[in-house]
C-alpha positions as CSV (number, residue, x, y, z in Angstrom):
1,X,-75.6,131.0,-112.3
2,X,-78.0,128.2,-114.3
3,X,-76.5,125.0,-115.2
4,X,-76.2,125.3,-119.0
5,X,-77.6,122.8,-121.2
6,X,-74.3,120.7,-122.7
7,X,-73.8,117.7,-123.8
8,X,-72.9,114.7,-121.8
9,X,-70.1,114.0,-124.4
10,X,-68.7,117.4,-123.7
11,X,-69.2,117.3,-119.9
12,X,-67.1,113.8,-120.0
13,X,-64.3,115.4,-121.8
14,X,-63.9,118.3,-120.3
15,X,-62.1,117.3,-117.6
16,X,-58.5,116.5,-118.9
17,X,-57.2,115.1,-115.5
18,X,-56.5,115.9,-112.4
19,X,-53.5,117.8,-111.6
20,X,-51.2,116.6,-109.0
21,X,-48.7,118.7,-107.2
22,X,-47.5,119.8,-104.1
23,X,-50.1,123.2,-104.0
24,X,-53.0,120.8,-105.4
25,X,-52.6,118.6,-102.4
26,X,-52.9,121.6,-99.8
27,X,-56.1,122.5,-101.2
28,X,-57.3,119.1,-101.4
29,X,-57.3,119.6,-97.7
30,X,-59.3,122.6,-97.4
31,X,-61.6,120.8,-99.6
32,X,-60.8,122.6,-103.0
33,X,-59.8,120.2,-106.1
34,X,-57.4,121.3,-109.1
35,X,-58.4,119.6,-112.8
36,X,-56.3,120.7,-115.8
37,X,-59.2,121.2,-118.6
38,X,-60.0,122.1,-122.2
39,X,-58.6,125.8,-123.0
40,X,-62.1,126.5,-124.2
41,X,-64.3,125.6,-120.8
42,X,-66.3,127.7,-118.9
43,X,-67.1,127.9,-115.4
44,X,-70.3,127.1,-115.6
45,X,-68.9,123.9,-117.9
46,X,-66.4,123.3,-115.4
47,X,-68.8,123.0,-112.7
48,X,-71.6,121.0,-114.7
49,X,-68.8,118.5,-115.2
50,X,-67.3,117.8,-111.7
51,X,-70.6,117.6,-110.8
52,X,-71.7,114.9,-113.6
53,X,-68.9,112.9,-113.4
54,X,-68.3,112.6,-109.4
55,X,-71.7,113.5,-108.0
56,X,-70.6,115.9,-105.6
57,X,-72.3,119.3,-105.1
58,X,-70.0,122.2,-106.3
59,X,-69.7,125.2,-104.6
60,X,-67.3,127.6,-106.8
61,X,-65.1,127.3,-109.4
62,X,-61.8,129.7,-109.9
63,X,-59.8,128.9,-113.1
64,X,-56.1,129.9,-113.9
65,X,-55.0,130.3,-117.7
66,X,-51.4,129.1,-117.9
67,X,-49.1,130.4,-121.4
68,X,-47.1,127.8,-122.5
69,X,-43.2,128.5,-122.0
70,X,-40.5,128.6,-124.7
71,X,-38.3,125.8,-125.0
72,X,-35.0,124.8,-126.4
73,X,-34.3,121.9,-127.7
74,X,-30.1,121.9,-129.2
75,X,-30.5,124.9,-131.9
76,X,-34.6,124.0,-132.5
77,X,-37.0,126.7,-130.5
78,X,-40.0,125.2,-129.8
79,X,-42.9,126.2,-127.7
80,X,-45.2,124.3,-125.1
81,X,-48.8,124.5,-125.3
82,X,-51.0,126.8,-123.6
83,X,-53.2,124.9,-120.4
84,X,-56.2,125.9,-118.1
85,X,-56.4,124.7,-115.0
86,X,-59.9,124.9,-112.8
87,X,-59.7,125.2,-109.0
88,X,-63.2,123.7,-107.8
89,X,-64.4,123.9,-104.0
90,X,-66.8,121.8,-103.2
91,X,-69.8,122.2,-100.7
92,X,-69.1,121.0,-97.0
93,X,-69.2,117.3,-96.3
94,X,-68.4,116.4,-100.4
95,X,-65.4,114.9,-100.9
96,X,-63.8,113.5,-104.3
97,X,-62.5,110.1,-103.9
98,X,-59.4,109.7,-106.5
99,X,-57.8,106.2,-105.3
100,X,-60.3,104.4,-107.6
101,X,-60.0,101.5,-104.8
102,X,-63.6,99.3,-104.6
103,X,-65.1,100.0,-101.1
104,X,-66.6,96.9,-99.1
């Protein structure tokens, strides 16, 4: 799998955020990273970007397409919108660093 040729504009917002949960931080620990991106990304994308934007070497990247759920809200139905979410391992020895905290 080549690293396509894509923009840096497009690597940059890829990435929505990171998401945060109880499962997230269980992989974190086997060294696996969840980001909620664009509905339109592709692995190869995906990878490109973590790897742009954190300099870390990737070494896989599962993704999970999530349908968004039907809501109530009084007698209006509404509906939530559809996400992606990429599961990213890195290689051994990277790690991602998200406390943004200056080191001395």
């Amino acid at each position: 799998m080549s690293t396509p040729k894509v923009s840096k504009e497009r690597l940059i917002n890829l990435l929505v955020a990171p998401h945060v949960s109880e499962k997230s931080a269980r992989a974190a620990a086997a060294n696996q990273y969840v980001f909620k991106v664009l509905t339109d990304a592709t692995k190869p994308e995906i990878k490109a970007a973590v790897e742009f934007m954190f300099n870390v070497k990737v070494a896989s990247v599962n993704v999970v397409n999530q349908n968004g759920k039907e809501k109530r809200f009084g007698r209006f139905a509404g509906r939530r919108s559809d996400t992606k979410k990429a599961y990213v391992s890195l290689a051994a020895g990277q790690t991602i660093d998200f406390g943004g905290a200056e080191q001395a």
